[in-house]
C-alpha positions as CSV (number, residue, x, y, z in Angstrom):
1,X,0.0,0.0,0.0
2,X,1.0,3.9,-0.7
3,X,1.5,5.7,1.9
4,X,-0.6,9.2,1.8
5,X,1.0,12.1,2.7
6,X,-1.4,14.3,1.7
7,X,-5.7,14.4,1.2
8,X,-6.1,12.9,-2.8
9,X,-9.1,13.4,-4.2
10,X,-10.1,11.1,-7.1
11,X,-12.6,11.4,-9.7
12,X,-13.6,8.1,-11.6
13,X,-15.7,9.8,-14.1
14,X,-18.4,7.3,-13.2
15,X,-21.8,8.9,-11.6
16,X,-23.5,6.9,-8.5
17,X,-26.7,8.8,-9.2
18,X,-28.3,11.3,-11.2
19,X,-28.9,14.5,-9.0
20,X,-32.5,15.5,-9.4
21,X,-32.4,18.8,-7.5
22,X,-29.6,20.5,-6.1
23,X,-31.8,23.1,-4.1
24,X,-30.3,22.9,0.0
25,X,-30.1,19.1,1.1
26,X,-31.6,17.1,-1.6
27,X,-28.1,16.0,-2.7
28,X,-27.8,14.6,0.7
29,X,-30.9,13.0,1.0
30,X,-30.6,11.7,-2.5
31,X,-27.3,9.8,-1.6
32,X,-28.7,8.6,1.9
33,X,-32.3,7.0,0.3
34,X,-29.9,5.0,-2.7
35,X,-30.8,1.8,-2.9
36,X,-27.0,0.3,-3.2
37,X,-24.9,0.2,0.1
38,X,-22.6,3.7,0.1
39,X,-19.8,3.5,2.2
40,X,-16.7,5.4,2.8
41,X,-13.6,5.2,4.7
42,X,-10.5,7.2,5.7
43,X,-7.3,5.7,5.2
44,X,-4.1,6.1,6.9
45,X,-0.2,5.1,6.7
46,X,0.1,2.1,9.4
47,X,-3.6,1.8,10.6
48,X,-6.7,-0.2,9.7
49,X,-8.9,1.7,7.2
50,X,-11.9,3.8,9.3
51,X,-15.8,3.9,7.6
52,X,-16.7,7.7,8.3
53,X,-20.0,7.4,6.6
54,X,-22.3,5.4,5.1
55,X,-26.1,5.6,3.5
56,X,-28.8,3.9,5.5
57,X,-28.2,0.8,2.8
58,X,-25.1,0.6,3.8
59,X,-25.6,1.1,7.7
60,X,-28.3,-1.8,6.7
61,X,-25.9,-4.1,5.2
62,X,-22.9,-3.6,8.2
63,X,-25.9,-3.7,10.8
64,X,-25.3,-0.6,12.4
65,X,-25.6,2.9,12.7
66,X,-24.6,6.2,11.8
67,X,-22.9,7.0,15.5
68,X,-21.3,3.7,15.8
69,X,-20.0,3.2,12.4
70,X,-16.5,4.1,13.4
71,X,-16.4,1.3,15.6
72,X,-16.7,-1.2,12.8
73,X,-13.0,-2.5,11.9
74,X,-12.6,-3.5,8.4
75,X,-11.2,-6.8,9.2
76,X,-14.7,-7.8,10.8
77,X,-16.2,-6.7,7.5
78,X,-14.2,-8.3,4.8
79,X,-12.2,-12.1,5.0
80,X,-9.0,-12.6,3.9
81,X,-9.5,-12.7,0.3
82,X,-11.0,-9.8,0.3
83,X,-8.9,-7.7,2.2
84,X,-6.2,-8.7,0.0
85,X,-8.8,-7.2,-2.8
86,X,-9.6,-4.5,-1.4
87,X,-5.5,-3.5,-0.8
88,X,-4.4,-4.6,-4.2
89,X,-7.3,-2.2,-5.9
90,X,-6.7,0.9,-3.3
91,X,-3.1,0.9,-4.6
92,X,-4.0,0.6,-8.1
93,X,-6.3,3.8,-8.1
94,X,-3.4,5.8,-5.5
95,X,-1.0,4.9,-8.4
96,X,-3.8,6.3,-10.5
97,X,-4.0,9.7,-8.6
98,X,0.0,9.9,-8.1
99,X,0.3,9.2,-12.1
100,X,-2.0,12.1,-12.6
């Protein structure tokens, strides 16, 4: 894995959703009534990846909620296998954004 010095931002050109209205929260609400499991997660040098948010699918898939989503190690989410998936494509697209 890359280690990250710095906040990347990353841009896949893919769109999760089509925004309908973009008058005050409807964005928000938009992302949080999808109907596919929306998750995402800090990452750091050394330490285990941290969820900081996810849509109520997701919250429904990991069987929590909102407050105690931090408390949800990624290791009790994913086996093995994917783990190793999930490293080997994170350092794929961080080559992507240090390429760029």
């Amino acid at each position: 894995m890359l280690p990250i010095q710095s906040t990347e931002k990353m841009h896949t050109g893919a769109e999760l959703f089509r925004v309908e209205s973009t008058v005050g929260d409807a964005i928000l609400k938009q992302l949080w009534h999808h109907s596919d499991a929306i998750m995402c997660c800090t990452v750091k040098a050394n330490a285990s990846p941290v969820f900081t948010f996810a849509n109520q699918a997701g919250l429904d898939m990991l069987e929590t909620t909102l407050v105690a989503i931090q408390d949800i190690m990624l290791d009790k989410v994913l086996d093995e296998s994917g783990r190793k998936i999930l490293c080997t494509e994170f350092s794929k697209i961080m080559q992507q954004v240090t390429n760029e």
